[in-house]
N, CA, C and O atoms as a Maestro MAE file, in Angstrom:
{
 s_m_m2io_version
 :::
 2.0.0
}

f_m_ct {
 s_m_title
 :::
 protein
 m_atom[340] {
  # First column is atom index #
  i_m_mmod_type
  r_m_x_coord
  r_m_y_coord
  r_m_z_coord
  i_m_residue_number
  s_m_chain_name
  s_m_pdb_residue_name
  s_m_pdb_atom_name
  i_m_atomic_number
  :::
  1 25 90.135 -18.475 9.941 1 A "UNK " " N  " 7
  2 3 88.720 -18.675 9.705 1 A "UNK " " CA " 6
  3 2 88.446 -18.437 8.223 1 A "UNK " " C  " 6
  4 15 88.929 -17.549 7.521 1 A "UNK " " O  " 8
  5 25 87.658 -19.309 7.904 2 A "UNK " " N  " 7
  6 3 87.589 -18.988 5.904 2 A "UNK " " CA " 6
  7 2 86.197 -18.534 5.947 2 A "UNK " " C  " 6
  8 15 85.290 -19.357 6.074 2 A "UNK " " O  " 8
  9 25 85.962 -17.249 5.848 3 A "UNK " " N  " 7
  10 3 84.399 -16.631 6.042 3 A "UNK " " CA " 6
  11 2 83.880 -17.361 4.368 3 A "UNK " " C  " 6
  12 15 82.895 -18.089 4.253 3 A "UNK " " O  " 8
  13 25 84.530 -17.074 3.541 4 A "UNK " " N  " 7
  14 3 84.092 -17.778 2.102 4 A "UNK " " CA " 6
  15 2 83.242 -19.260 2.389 4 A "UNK " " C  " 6
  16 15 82.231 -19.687 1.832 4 A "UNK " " O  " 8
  17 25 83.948 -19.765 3.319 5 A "UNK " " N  " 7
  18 3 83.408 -21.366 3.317 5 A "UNK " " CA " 6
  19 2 81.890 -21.007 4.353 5 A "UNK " " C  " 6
  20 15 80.827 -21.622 4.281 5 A "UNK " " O  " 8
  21 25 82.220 -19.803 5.308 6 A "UNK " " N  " 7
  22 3 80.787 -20.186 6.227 6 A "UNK " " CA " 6
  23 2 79.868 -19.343 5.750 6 A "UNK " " C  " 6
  24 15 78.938 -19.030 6.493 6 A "UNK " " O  " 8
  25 25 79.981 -18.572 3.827 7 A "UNK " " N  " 7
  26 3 79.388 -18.089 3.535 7 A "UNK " " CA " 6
  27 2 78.641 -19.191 2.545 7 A "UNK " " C  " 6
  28 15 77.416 -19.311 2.562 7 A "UNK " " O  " 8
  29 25 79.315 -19.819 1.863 8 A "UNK " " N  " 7
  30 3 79.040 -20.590 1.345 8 A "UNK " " CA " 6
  31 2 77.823 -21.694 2.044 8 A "UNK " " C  " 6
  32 15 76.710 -21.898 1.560 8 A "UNK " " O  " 8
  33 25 78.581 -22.533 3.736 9 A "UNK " " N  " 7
  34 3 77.586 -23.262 4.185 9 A "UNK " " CA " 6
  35 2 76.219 -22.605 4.344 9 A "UNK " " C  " 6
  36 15 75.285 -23.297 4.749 9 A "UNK " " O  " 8
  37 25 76.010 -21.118 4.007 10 A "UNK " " N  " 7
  38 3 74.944 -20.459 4.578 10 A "UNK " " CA " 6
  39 2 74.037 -20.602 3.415 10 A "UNK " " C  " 6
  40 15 72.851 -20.932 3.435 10 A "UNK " " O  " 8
  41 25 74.707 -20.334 2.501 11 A "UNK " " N  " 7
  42 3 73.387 -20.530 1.282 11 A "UNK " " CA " 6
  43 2 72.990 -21.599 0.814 11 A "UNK " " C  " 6
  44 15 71.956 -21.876 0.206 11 A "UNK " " O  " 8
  45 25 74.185 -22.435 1.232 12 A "UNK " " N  " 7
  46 3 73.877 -23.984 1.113 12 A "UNK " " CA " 6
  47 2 72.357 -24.398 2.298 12 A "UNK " " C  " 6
  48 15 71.320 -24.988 1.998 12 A "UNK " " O  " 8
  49 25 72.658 -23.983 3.261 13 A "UNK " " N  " 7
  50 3 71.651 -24.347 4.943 13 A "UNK " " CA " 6
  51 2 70.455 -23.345 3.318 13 A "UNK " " C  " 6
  52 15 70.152 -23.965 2.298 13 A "UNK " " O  " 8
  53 25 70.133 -22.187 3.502 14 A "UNK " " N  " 7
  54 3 68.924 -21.719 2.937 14 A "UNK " " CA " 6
  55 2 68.376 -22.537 1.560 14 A "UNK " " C  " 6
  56 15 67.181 -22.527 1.266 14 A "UNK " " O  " 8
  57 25 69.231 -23.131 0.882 15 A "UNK " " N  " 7
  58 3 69.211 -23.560 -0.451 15 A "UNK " " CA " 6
  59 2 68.057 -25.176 0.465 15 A "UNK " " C  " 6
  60 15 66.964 -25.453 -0.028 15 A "UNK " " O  " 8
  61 25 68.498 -25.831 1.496 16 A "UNK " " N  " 7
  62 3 68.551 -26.690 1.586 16 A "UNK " " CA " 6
  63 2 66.782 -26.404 2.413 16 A "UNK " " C  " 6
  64 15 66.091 -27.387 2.681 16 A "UNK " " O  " 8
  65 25 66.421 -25.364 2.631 17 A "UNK " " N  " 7
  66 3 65.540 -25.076 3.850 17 A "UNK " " CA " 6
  67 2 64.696 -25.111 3.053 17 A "UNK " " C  " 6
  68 15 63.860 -26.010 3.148 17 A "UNK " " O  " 8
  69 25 64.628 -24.390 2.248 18 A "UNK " " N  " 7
  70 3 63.763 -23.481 1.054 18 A "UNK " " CA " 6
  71 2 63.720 -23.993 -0.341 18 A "UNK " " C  " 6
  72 15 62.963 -23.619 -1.236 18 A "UNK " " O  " 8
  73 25 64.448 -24.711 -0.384 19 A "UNK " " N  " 7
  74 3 64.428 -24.746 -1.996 19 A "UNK " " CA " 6
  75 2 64.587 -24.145 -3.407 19 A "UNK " " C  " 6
  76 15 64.365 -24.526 -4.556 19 A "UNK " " O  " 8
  77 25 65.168 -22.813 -2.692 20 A "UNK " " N  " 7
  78 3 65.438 -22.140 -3.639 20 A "UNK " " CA " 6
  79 2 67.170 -21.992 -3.723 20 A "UNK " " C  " 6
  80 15 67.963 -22.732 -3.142 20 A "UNK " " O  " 8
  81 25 67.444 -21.065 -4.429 21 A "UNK " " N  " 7
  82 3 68.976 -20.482 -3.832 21 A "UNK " " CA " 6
  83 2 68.780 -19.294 -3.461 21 A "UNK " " C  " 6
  84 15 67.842 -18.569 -3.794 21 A "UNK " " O  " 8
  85 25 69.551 -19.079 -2.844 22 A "UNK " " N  " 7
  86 3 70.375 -17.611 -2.076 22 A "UNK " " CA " 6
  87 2 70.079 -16.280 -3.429 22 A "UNK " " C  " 6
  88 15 69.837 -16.518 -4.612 22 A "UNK " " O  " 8
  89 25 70.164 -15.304 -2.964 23 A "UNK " " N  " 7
  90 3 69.754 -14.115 -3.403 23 A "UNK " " CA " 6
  91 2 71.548 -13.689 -4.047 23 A "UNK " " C  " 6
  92 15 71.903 -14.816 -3.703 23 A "UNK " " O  " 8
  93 25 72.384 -13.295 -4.422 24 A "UNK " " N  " 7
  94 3 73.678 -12.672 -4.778 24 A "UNK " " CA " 6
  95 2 73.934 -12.020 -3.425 24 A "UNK " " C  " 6
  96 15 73.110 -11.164 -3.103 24 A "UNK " " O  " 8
  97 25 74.724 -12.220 -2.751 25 A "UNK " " N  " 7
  98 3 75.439 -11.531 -1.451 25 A "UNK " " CA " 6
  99 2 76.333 -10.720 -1.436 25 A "UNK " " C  " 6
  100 15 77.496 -11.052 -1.668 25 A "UNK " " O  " 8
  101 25 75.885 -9.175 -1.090 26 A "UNK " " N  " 7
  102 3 76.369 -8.400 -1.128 26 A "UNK " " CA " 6
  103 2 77.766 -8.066 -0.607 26 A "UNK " " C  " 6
  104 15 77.683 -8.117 0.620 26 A "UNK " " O  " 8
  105 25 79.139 -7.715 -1.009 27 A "UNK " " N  " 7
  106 3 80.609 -8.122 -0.336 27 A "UNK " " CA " 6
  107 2 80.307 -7.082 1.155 27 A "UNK " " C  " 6
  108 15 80.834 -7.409 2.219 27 A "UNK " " O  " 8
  109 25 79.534 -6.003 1.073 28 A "UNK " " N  " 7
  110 3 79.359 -5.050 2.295 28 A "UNK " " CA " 6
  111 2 78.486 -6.170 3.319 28 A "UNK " " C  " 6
  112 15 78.836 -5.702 4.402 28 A "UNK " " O  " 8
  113 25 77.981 -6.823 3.518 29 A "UNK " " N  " 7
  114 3 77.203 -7.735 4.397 29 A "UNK " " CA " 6
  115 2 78.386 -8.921 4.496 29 A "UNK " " C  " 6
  116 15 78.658 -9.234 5.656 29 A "UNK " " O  " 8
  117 25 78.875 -9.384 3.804 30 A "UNK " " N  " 7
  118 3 80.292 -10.928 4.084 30 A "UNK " " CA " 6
  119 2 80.780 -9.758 4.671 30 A "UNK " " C  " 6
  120 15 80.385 -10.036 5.804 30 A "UNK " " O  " 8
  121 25 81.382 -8.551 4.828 31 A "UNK " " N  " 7
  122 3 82.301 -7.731 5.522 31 A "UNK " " CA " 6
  123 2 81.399 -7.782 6.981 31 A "UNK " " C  " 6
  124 15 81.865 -7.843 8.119 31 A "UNK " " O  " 8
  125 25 80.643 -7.760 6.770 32 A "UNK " " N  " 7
  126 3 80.268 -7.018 8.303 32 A "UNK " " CA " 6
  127 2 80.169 -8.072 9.028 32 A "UNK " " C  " 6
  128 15 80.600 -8.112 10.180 32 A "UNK " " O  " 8
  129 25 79.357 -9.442 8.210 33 A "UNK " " N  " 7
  130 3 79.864 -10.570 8.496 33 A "UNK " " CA " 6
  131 2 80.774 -11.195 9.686 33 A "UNK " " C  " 6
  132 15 80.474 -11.669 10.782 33 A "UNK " " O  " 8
  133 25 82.480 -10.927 8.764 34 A "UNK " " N  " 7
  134 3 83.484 -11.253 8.980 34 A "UNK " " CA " 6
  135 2 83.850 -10.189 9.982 34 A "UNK " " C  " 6
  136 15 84.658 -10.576 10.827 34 A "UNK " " O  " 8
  137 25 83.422 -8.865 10.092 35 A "UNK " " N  " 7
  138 3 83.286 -8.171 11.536 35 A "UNK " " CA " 6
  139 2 82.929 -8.479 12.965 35 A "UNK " " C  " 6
  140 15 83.490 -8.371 14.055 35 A "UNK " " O  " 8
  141 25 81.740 -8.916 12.508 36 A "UNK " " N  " 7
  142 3 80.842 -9.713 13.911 36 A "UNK " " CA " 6
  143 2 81.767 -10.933 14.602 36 A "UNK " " C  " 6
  144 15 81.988 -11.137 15.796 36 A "UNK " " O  " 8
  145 25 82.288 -11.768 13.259 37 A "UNK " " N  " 7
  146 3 82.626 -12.958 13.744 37 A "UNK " " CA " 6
  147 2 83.909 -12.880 14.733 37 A "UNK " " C  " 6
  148 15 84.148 -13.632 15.678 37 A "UNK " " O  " 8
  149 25 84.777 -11.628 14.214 38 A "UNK " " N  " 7
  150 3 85.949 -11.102 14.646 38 A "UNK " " CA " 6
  151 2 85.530 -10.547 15.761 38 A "UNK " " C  " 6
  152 15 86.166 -10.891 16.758 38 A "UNK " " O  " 8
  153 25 84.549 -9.698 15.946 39 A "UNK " " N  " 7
  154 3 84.422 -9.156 17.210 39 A "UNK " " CA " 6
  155 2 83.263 -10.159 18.677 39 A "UNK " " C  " 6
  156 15 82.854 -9.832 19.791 39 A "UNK " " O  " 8
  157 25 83.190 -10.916 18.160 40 A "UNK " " N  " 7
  158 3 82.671 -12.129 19.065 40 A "UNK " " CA " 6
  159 2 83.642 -13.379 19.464 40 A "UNK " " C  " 6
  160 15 83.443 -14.377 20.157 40 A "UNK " " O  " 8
  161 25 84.728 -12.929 18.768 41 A "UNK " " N  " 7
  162 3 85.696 -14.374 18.774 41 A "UNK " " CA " 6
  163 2 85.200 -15.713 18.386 41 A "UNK " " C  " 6
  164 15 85.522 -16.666 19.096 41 A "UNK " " O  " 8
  165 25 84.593 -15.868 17.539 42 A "UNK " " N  " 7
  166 3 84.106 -17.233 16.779 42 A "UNK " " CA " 6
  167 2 85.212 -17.778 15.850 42 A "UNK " " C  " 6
  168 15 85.927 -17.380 14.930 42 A "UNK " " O  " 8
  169 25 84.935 -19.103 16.703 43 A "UNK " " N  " 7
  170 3 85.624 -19.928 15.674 43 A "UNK " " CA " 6
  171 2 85.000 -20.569 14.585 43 A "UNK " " C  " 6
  172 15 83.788 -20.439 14.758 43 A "UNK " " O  " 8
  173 25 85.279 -21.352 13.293 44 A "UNK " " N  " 7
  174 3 84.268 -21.714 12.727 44 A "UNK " " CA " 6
  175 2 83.259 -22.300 12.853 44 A "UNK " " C  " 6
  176 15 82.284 -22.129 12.121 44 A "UNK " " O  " 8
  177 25 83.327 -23.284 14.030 45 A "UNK " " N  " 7
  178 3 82.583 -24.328 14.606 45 A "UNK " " CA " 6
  179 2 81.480 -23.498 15.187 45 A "UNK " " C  " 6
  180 15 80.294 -23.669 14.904 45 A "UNK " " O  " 8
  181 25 81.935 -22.582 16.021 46 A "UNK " " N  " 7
  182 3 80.836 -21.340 16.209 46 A "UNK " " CA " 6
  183 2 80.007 -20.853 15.524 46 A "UNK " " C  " 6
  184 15 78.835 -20.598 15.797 46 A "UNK " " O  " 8
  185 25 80.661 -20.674 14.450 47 A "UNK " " N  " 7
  186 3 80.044 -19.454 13.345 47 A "UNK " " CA " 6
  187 2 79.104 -20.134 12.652 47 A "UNK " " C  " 6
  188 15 78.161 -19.572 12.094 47 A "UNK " " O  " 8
  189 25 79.396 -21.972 12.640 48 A "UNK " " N  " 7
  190 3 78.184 -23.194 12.107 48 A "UNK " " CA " 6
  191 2 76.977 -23.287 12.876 48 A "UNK " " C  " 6
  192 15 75.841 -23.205 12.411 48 A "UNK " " O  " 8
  193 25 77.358 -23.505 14.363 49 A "UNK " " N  " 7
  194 3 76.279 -23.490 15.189 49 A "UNK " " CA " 6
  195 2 75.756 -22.179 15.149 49 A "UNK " " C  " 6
  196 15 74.652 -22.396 15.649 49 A "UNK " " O  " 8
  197 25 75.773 -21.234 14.957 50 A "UNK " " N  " 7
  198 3 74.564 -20.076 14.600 50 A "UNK " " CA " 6
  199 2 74.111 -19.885 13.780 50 A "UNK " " C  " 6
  200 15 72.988 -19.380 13.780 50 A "UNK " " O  " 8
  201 25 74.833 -20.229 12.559 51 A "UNK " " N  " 7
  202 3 73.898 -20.282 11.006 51 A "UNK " " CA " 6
  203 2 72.736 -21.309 11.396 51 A "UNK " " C  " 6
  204 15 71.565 -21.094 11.083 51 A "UNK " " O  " 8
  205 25 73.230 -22.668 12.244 52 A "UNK " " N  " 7
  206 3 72.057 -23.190 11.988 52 A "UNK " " CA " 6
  207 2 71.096 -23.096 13.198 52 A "UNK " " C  " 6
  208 15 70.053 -23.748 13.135 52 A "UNK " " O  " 8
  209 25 71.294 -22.513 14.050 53 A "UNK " " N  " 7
  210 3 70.458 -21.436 15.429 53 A "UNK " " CA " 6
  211 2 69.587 -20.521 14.477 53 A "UNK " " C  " 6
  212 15 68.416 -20.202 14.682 53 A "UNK " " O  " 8
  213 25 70.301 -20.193 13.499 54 A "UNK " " N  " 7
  214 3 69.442 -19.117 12.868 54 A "UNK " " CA " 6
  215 2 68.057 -19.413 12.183 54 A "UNK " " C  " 6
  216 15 67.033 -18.753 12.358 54 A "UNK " " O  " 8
  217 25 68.203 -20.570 11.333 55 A "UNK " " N  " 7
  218 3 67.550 -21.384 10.297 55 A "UNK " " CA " 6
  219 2 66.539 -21.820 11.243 55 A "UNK " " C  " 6
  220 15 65.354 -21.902 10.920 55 A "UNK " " O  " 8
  221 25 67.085 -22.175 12.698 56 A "UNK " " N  " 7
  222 3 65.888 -22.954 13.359 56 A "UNK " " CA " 6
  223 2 65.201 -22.070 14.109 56 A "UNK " " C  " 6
  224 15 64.417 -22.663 14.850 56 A "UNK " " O  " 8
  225 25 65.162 -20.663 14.247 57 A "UNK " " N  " 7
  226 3 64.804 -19.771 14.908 57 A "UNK " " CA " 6
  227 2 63.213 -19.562 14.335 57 A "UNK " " C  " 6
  228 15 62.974 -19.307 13.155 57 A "UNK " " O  " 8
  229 25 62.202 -19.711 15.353 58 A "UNK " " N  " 7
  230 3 61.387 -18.795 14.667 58 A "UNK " " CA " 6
  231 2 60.851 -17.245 15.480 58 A "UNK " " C  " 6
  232 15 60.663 -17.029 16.678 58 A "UNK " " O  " 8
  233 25 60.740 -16.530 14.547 59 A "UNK " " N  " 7
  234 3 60.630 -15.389 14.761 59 A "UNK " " CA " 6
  235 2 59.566 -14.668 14.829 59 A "UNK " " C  " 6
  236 15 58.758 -15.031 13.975 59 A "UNK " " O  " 8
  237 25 59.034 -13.422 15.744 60 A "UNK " " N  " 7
  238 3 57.994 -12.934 16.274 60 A "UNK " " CA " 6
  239 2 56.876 -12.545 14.894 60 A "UNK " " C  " 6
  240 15 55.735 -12.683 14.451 60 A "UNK " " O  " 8
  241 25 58.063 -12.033 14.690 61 A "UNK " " N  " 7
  242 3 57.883 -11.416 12.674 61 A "UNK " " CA " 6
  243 2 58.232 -12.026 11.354 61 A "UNK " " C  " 6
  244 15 59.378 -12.476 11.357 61 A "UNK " " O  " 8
  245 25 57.789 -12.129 10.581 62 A "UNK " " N  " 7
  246 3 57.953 -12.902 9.459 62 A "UNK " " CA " 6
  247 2 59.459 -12.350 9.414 62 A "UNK " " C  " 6
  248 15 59.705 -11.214 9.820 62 A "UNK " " O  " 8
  249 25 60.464 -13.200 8.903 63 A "UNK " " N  " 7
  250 3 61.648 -12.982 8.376 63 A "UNK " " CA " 6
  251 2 61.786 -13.778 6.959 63 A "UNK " " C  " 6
  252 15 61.158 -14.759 6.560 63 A "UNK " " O  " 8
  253 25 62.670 -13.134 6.426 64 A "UNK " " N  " 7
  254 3 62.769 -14.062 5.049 64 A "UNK " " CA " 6
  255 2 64.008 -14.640 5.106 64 A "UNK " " C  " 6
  256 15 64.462 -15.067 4.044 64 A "UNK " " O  " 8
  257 25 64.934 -14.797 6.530 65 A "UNK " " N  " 7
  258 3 65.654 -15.507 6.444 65 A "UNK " " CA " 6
  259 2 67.345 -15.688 5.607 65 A "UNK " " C  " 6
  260 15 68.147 -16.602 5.414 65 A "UNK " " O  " 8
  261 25 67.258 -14.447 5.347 66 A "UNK " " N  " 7
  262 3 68.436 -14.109 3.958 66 A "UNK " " CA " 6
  263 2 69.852 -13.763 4.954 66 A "UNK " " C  " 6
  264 15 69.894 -13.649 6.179 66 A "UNK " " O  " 8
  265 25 70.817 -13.662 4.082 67 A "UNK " " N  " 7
  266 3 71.826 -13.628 4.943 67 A "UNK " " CA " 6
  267 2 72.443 -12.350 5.216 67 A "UNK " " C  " 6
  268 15 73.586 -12.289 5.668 67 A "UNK " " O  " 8
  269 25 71.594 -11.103 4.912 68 A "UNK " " N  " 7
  270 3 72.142 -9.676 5.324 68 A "UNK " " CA " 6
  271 2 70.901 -9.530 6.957 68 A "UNK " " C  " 6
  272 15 71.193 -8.741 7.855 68 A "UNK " " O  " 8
  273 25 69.869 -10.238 7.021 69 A "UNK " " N  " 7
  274 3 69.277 -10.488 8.175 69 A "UNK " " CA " 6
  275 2 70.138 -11.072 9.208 69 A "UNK " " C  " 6
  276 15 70.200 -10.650 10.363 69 A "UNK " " O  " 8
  277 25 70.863 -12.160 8.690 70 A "UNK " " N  " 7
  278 3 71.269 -12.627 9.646 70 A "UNK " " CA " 6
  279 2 72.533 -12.126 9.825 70 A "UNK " " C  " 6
  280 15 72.708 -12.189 11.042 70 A "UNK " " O  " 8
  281 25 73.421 -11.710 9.364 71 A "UNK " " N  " 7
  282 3 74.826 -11.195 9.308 71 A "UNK " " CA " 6
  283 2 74.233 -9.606 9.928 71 A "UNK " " C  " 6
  284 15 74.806 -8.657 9.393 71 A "UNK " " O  " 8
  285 25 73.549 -9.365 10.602 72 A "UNK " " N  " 7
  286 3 73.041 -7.849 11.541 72 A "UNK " " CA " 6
  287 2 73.879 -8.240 12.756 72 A "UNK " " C  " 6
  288 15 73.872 -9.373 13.237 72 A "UNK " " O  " 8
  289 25 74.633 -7.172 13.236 73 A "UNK " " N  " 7
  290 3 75.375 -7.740 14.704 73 A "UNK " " CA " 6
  291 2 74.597 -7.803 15.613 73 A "UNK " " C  " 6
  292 15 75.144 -8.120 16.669 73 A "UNK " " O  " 8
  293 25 72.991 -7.553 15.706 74 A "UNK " " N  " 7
  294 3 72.289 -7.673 16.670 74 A "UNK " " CA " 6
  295 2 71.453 -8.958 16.511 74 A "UNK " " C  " 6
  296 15 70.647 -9.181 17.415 74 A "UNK " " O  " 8
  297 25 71.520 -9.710 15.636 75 A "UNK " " N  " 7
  298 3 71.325 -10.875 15.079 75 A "UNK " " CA " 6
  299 2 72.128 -11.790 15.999 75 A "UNK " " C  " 6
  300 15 71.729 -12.375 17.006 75 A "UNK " " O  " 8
  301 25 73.671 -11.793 15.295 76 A "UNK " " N  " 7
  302 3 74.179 -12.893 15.447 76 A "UNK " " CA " 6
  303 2 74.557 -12.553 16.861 76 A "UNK " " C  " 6
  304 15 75.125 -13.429 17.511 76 A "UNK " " O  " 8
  305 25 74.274 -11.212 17.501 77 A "UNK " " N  " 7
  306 3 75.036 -11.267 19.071 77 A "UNK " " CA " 6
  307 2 73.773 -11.787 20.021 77 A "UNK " " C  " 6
  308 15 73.963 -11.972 21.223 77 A "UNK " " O  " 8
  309 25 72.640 -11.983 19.491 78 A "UNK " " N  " 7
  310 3 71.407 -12.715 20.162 78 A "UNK " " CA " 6
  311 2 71.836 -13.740 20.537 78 A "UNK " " C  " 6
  312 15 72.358 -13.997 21.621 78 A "UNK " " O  " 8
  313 25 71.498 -14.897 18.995 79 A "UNK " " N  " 7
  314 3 72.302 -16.129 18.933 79 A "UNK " " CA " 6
  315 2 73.511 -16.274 19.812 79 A "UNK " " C  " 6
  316 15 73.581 -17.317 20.462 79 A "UNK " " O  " 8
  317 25 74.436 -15.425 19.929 80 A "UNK " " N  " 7
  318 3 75.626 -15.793 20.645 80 A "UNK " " CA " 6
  319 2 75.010 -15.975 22.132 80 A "UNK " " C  " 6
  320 15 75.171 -17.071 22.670 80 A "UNK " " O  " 8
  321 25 74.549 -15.300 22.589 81 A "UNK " " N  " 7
  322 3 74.018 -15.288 24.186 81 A "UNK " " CA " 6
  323 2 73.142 -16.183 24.200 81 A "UNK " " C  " 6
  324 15 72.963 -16.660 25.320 81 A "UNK " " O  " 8
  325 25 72.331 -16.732 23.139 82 A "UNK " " N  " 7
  326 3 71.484 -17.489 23.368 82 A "UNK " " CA " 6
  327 2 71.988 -19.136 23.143 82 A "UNK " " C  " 6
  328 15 71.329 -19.946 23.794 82 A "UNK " " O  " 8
  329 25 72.830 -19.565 22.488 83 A "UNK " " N  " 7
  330 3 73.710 -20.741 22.098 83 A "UNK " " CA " 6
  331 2 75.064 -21.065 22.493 83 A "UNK " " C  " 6
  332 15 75.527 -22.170 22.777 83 A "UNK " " O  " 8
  333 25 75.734 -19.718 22.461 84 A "UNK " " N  " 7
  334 3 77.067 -20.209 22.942 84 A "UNK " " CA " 6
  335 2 77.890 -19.738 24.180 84 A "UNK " " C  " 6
  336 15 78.948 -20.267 24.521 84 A "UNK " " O  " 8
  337 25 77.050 -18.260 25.078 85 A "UNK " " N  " 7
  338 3 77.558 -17.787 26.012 85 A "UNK " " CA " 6
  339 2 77.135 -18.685 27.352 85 A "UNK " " C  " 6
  340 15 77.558 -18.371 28.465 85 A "UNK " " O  " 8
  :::
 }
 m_bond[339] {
  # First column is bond index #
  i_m_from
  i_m_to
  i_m_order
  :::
  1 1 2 1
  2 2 3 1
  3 3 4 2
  4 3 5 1
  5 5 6 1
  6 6 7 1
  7 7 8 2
  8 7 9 1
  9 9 10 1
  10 10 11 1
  11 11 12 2
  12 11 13 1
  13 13 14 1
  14 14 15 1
  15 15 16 2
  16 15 17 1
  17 17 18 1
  18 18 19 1
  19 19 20 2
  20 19 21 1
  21 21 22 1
  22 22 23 1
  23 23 24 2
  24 23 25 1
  25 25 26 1
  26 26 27 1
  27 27 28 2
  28 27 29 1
  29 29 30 1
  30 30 31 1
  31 31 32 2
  32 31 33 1
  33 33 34 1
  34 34 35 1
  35 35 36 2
  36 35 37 1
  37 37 38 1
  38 38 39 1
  39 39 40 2
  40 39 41 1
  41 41 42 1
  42 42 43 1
  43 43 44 2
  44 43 45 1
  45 45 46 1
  46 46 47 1
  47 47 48 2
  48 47 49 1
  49 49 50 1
  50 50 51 1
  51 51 52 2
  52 51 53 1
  53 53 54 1
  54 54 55 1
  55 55 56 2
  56 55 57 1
  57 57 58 1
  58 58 59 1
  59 59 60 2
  60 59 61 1
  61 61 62 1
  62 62 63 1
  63 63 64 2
  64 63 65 1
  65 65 66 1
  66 66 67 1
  67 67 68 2
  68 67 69 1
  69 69 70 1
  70 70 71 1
  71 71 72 2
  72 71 73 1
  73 73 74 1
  74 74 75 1
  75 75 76 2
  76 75 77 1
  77 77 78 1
  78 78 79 1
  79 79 80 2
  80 79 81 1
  81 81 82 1
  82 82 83 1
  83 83 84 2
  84 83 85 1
  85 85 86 1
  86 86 87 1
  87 87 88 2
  88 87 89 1
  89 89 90 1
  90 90 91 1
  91 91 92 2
  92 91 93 1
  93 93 94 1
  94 94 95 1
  95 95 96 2
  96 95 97 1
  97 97 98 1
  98 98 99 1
  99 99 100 2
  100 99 101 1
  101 101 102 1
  102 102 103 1
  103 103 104 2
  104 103 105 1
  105 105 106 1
  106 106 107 1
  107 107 108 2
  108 107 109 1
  109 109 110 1
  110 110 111 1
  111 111 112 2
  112 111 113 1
  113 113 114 1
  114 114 115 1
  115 115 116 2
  116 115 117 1
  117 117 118 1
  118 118 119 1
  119 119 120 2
  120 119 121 1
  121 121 122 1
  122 122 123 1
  123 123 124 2
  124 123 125 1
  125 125 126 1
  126 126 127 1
  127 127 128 2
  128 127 129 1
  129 129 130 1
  130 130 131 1
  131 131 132 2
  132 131 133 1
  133 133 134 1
  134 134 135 1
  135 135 136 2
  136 135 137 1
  137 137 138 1
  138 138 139 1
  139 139 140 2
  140 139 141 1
  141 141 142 1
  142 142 143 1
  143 143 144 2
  144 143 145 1
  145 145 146 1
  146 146 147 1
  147 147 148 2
  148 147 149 1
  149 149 150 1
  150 150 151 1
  151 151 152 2
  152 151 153 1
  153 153 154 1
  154 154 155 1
  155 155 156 2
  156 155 157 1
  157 157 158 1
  158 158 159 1
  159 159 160 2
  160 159 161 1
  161 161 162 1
  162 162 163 1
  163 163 164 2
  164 163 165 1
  165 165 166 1
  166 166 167 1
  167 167 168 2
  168 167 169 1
  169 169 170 1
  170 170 171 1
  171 171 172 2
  172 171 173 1
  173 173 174 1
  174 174 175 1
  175 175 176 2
  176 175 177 1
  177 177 178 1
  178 178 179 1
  179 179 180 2
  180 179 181 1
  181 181 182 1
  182 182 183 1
  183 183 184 2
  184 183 185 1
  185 185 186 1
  186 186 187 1
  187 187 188 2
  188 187 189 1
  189 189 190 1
  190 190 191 1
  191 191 192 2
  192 191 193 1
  193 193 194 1
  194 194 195 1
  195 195 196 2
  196 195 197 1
  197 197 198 1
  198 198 199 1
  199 199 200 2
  200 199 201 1
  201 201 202 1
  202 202 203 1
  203 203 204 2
  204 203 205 1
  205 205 206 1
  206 206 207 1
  207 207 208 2
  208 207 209 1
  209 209 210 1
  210 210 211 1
  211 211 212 2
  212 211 213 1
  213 213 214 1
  214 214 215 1
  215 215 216 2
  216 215 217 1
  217 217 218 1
  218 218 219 1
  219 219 220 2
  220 219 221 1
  221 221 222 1
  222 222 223 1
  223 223 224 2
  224 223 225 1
  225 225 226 1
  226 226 227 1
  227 227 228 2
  228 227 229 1
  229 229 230 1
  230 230 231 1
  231 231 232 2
  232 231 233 1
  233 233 234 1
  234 234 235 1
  235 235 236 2
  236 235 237 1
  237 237 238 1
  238 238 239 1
  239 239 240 2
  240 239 241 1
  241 241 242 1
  242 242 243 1
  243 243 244 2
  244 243 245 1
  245 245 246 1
  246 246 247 1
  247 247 248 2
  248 247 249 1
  249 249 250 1
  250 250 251 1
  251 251 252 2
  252 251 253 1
  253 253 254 1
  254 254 255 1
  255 255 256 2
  256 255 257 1
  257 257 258 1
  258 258 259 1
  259 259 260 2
  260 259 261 1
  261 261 262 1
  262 262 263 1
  263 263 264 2
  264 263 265 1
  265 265 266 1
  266 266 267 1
  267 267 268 2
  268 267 269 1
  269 269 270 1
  270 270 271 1
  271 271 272 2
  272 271 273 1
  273 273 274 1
  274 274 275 1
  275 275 276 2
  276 275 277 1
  277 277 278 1
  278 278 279 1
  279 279 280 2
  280 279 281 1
  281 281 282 1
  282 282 283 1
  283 283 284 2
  284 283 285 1
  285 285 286 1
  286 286 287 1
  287 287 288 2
  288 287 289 1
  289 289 290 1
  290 290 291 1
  291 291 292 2
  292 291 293 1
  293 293 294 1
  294 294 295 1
  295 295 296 2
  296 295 297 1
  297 297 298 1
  298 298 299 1
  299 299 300 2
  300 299 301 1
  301 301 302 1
  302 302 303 1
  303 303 304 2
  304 303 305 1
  305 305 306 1
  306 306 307 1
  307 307 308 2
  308 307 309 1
  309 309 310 1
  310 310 311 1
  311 311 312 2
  312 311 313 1
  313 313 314 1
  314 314 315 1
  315 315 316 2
  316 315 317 1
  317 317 318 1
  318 318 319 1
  319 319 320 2
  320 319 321 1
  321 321 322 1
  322 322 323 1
  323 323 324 2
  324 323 325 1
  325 325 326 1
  326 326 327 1
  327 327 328 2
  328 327 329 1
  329 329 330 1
  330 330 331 1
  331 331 332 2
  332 331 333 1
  333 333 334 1
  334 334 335 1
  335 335 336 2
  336 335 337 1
  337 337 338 1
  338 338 339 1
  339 339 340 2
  :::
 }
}
């Protein structure tokens, strides 16, 4: 799995949402990241379909959508039950 590349598609998806770019991503959030993804068994194809589960999510509460929000294991283990389980 190349977490670099589905870090990359991620700021690319926000760059593309928003119009802005991505904020500098912290290596402690790509770690925890690459934790979640490991401990959910995602393959990359997985790990695409929730970045963009994520983007299309709307939420109770304003979110700003950044990628230490979404890289929360209670985040992406939502998404997982909600898209791919």
């Amino acid at each position: 799995m190349d977490i670099v590349y589905l870090v990359n598609y991620f700021e690319d998806s926000y760059q593309a949402r928003f119009g802005i770019p991505h904020t500098p991503i912290p290596q402690f959030q790509i770690a925890r990241f690459e934790k979640c993804v490991d401990e959910l068994e995602l393959d990359e194809d997985d790990a695409i379909t929730l970045i963009n589960a994520y983007f299309d999510t709307v939420f109770r509460k304003p979110v700003d959508y950044r990628f230490g929000h979404f890289a929360s294991s209670r985040i992406l283990e939502i998404l997982f039950l909600h898209k791919l389980y």
